[in-house]
VMD Tcl script that draws the C-alpha trace (Angstrom):
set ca {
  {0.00 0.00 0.00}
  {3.16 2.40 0.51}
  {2.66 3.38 -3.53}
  {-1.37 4.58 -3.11}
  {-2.73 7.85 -3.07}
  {-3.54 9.54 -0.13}
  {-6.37 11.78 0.11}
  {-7.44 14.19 2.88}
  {-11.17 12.75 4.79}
  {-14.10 14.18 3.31}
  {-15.36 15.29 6.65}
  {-13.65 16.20 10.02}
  {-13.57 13.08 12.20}
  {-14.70 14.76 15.09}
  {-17.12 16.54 13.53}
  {-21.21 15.38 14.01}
  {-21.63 15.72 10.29}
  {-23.93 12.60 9.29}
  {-22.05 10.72 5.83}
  {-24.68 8.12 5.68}
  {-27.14 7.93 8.44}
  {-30.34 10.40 8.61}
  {-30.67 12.06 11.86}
  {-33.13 9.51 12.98}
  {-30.78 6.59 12.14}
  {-28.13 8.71 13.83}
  {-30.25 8.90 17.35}
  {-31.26 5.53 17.48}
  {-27.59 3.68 16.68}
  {-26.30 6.18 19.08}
  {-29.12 5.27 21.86}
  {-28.39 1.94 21.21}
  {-24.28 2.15 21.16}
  {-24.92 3.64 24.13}
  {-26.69 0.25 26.10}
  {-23.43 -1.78 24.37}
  {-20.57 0.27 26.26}
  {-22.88 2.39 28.58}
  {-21.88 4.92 30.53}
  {-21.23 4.17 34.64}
  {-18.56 5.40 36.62}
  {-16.83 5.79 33.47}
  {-17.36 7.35 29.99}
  {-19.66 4.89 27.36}
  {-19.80 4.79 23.41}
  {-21.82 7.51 23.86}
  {-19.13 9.89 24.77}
  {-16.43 8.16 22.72}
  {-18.60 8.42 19.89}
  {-19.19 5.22 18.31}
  {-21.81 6.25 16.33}
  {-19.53 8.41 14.46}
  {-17.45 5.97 13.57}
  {-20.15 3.83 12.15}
  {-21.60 6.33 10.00}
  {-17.86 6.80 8.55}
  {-17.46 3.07 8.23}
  {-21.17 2.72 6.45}
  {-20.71 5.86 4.14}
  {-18.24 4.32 1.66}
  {-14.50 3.65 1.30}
  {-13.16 6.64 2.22}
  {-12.48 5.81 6.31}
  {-11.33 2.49 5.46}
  {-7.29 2.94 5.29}
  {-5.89 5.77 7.40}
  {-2.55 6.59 6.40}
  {0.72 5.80 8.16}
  {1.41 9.14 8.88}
  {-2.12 10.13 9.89}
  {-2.39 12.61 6.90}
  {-5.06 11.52 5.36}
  {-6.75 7.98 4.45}
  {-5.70 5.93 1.06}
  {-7.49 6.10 -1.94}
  {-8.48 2.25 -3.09}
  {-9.56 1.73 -6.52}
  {-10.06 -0.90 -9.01}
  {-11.41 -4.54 -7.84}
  {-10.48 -4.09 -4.19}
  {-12.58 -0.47 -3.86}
  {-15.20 -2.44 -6.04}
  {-15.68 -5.04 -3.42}
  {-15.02 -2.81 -0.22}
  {-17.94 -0.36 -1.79}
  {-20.39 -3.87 -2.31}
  {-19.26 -5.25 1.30}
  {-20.19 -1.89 2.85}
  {-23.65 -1.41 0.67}
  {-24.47 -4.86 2.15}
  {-23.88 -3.75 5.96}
  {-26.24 0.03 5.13}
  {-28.57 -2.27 4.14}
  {-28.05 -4.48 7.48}
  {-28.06 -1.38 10.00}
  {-31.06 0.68 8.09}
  {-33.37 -2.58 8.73}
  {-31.95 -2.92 12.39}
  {-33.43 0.56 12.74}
  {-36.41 -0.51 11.59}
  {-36.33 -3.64 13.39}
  {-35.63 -1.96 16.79}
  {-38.57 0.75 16.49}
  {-40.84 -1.93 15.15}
  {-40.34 -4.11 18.60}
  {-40.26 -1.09 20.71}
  {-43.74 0.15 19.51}
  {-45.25 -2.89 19.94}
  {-44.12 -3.67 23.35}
  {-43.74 0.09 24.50}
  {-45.34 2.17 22.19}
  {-42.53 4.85 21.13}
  {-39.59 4.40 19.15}
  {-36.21 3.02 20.44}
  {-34.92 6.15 21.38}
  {-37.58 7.21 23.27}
  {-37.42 4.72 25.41}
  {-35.80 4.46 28.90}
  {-32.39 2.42 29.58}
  {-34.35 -1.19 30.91}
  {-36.61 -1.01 28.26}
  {-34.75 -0.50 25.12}
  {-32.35 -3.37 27.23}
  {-35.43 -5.35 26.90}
  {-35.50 -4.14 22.98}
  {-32.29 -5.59 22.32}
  {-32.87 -8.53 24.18}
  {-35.52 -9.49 22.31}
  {-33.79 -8.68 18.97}
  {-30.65 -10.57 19.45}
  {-32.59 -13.78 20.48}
  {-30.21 -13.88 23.72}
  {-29.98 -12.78 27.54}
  {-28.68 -9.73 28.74}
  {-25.04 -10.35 29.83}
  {-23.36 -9.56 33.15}
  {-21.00 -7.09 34.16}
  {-17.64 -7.88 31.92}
  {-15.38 -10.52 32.65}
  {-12.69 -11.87 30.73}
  {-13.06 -15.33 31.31}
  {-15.94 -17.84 32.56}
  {-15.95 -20.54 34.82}
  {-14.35 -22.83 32.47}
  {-11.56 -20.95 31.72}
  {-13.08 -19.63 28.44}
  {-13.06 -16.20 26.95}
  {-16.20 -14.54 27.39}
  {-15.53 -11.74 24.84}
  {-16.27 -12.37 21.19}
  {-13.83 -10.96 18.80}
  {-14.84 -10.47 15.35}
  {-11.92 -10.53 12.43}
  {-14.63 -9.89 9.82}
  {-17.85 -8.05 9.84}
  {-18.97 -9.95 6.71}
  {-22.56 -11.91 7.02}
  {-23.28 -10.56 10.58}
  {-26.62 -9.81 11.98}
  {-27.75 -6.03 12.81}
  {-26.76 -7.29 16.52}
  {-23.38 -8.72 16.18}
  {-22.36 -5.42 13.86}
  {-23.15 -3.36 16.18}
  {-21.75 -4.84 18.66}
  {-18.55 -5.33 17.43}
  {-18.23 -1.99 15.59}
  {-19.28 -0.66 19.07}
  {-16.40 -2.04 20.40}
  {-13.87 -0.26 17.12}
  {-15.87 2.77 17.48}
  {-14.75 2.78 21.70}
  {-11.21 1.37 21.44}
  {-10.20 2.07 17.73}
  {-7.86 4.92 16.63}
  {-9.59 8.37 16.97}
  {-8.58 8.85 13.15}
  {-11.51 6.38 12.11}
  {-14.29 8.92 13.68}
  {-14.43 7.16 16.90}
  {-12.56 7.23 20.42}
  {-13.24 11.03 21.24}
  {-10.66 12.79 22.88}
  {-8.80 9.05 23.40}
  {-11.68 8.15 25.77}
  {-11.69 4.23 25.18}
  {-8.07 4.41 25.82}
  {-8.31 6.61 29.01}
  {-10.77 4.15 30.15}
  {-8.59 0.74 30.15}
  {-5.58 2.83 31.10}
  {-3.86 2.59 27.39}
  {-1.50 5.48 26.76}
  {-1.88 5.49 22.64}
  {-0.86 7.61 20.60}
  {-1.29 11.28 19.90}
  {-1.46 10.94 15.62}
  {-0.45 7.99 13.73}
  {2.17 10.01 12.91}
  {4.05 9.42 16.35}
  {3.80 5.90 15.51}
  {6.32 6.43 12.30}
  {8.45 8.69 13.56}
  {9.73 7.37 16.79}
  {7.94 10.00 18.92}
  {5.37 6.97 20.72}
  {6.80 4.07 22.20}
  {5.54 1.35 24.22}
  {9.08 0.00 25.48}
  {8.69 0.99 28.51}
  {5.79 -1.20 29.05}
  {6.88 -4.53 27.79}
  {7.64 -7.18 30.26}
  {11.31 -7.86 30.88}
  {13.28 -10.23 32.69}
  {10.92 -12.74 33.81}
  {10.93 -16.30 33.20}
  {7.93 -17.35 31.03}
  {7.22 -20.27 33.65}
  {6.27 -17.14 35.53}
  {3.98 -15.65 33.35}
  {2.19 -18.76 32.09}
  {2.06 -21.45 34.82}
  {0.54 -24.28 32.63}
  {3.82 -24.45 30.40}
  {5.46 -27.73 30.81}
  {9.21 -28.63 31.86}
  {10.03 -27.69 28.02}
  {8.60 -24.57 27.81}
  {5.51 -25.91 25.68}
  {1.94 -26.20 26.60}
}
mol new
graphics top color blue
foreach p $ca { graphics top sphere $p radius 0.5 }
foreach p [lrange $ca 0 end-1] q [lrange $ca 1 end] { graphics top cylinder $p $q radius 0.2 }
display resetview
């Protein structure tokens, strides 16, 4: 990619201007970002601004590549912007049904729209739309020894649910270039000190040295490994 164009964002990335959703579509993704990461004793999607990001992810292929240097975002073309453009029509198409799917439950069990609604209720909303339970507080592992948290490499073929949750998550914890992450909240939450452009990343200026973990034995760190050092 080091030989494609780069091309400045066609909107500000902090900026509230709406790329693909209406202003209805806007409310209701945030309201519902918002019961994903919510807000406690510490900032939610809300705040971060997930819903940005997901209007910049939906609106084409302009957000898809930031640049190295953080000066802009590359300019695909050719097969690969053909299928990024067909990949992303498919997802509009997932998220402006999930709108209507959400208001259509939450009239008939509420009467109002999903953003009208209070916090338990659009819960229940959800609930009822993803076919599954609410979850408990976070935890990184159950009983079992299992991860709880579901990672998704691709977005491809995913329900409304699953999308949002996992571009929820990019929108929270992703690099404030892509829309999302205001002011490095996500970050600030799990205690991550990233970077200040993508730029510092290139140049030297950010480093994360002085966090790796040095001089221990790995015995230490991972008490299952056998005598040999293997699993």
């Amino acid at each position: 990619m080091a030989d494609w164009p780069v091309v400045p964002a066609p909107a500000d990335s902090g900026s509230g201007e709406r790329l693909f959703f209406d202003d209805h579509e806007w409310d209701t993704i945030e309201a519902a970002c918002a019961r994903i990461i919510p807000t406690d004793h510490d900032p939610g999607a809300r705040e971060a601004g997930a819903v940005r990001f997901i209007d910049r992810y939906l609106s084409g292929i302009d957000f898809v590549y930031a640049a190295a240097d953080g000066s802009g975002f590359l300019q695909m073309s050719g097969k690969l912007a053909d299928a990024w453009r067909a990949r992303v029509s498919d997802l509009g198409r997932v998220y402006r049904q999930g709108v209507r799917d959400l208001d259509a439950i939450a009239r008939e069990r509420f009467g109002a729209d999903f953003v009208a609604l209070g916090e338990s209720d659009q819960d229940a909303v959800l609930v009822q739309l993803s076919g599954r339970p609410k979850p408990a507080p976070v935890a990184l592992v159950d009983d079992g020894g299992k991860p709880t948290i579901q990672v998704y490499a691709f977005d491809d073929d995913l329900t409304f649910f699953d999308a949002l949750v996992a571009h929820t998550r990019q929108g929270f914890y992703g690099d404030p270039v892509y829309g999302g992450n205001r002011d490095r909240i996500g970050w600030t939450v799990i205690g991550f000190p990233g970077p200040e452009s993508l730029k510092d990343t290139m140049d030297g200026t950010y480093s994360v040295r002085e966090y790796y973990v040095q001089d221990y034995d790995w015995h230490d760190l991972i008490p299952h490994l056998g005598q040999s050092g293997t699993p």
